[in-house]
C-alpha positions in Angstrom: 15.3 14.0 -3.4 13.8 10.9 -1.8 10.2 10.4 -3.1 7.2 8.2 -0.4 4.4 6.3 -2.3 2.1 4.7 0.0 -0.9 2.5 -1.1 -3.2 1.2 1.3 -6.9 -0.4 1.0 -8.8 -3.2 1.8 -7.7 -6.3 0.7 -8.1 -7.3 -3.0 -8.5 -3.7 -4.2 -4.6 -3.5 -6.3 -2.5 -2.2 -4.3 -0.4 -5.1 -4.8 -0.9 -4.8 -8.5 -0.7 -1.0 -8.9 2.7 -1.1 -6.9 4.2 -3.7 -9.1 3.3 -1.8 -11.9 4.9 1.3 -10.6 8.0 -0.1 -9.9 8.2 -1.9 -13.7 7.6 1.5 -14.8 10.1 3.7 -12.7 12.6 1.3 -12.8 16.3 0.8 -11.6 16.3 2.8 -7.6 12.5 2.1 -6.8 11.9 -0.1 -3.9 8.3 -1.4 -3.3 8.0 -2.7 0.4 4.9 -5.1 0.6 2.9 -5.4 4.0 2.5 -8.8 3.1 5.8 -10.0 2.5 7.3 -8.2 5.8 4.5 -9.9 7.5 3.5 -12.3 6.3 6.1 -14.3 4.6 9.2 -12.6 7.0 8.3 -12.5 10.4 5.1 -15.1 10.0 2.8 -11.8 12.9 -0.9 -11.0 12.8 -1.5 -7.9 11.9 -2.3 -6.5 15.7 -1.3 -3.3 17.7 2.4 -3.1 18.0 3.4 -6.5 15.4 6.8 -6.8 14.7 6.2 -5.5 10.8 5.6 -2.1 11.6 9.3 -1.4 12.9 10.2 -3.4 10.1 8.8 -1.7 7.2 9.5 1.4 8.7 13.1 0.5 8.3 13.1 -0.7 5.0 11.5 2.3 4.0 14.0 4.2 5.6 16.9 1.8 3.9 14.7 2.9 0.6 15.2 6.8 1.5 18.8 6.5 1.9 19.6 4.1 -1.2 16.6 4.5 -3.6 15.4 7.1 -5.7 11.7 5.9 -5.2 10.2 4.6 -2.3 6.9 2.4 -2.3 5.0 0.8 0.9 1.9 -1.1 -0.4 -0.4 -3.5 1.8 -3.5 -2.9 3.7 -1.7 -1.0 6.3 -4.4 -0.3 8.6 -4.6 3.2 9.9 -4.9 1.7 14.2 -2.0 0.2 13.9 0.4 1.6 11.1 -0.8 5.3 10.8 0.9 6.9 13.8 4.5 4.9 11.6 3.0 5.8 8.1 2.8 9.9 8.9 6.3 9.8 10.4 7.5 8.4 7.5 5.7 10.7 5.6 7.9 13.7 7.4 11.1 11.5 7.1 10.6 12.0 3.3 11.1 14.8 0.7 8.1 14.1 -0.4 5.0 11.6 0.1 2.2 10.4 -1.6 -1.0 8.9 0.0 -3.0 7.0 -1.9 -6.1 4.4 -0.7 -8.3 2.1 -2.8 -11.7 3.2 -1.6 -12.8 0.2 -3.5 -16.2 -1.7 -2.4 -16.3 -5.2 -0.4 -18.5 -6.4 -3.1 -15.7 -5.8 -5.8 -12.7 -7.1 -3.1 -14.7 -10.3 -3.5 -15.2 -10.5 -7.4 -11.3 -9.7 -7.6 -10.2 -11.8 -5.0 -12.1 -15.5 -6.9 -10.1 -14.2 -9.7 -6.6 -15.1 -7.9 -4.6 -18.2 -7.6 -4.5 -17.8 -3.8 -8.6 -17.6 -3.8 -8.4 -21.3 -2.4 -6.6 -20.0 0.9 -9.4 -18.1 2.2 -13.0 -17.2 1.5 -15.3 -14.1 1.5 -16.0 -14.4 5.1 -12.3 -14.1 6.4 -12.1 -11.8 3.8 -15.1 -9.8 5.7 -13.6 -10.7 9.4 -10.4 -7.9 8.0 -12.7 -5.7 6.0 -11.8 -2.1 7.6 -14.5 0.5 6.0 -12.9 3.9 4.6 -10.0 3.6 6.8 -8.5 6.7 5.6 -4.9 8.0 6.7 -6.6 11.5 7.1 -3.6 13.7 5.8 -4.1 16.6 3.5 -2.4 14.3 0.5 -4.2 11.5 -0.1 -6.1 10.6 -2.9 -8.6 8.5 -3.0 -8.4 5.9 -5.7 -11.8 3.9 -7.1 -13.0 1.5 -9.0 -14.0 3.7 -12.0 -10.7 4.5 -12.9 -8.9 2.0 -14.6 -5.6 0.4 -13.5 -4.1 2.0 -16.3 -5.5 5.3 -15.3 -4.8 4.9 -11.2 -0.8 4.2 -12.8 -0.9 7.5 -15.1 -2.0 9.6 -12.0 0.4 8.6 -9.6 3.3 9.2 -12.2 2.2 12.6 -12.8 1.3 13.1 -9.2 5.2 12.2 -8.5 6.6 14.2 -11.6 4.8 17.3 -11.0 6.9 17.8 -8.0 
């Protein structure tokens, strides 16, 4: 039974964090698939309508359905230009979990001077990509704050996933 976890947010609010956690956790079989990384660091895009990532994670994704017990796609992920990918996904999959970090710009910022990459960019890039409560919009998703803890956002995706 292949299993979708998809974390989205603004940046700075864990996904990153939360996914890597995830993936310690699960173990062996769990593929995390990072927005930033596909592009980013592969195919060097801007995240726009129609950028080469979104075909790419796609088929990662679908490489992790196929091969991997656990599939996790993690970045900012912006509904405009990833949803219509995100919710086809979603019905490629035995199951899927939504999840977005409904976390304020305010707290993006504190987070973000904490990093070692704070240097590459300041609060007003950081505002330029700020997308407010860019929700998916499907029946599943959970919104994730800042009140729960990183330990508890882990705990209730774990039992989300092993409830079903």
């Amino acid at each position: 039974m292949s299993k979708l976890i998809i974390l989205r947010g603004n940046f700075g609010s864990g996904k990153t964090t939360v996914a890597n956690r995830l993936q310690k956790q699960l173990g062996e079989n769990t593929l995390v698939v990072s927005q930033d990384i596909v592009r980013r660091t592969m195919l060097k895009t801007h995240d726009r309508e129609n950028n080469l990532s979104i075909n790419l994670i796609s088929q990662i994704a679908k490489y992790g359905k196929a091969n991997c017990d656990i599939c996790i796609v993690e970045g900012i992920l912006v509904k405009e230009y990833y949803g219509e990918m995100l919710i086809t996904l979603m019905a490629d999959f035995d199951e899927a979990y939504v999840y977005y970090f409904d976390v304020p710009f305010e707290e993006t910022l504190v987070r973000h001077q904490q990093r070692k990459q704070s240097a590459e960019f300041d609060g007003n890039k950081m505002k330029s990509w700020w997308v407010d409560s860019d929700y998916l919009g499907t029946i599943n998703e959970k919104l994730l704050t800042t009140e729960m803890t990183e330990t508890h956002l882990i705990s209730v995706i774990l039992s989300d996933i092993a409830d079903d």
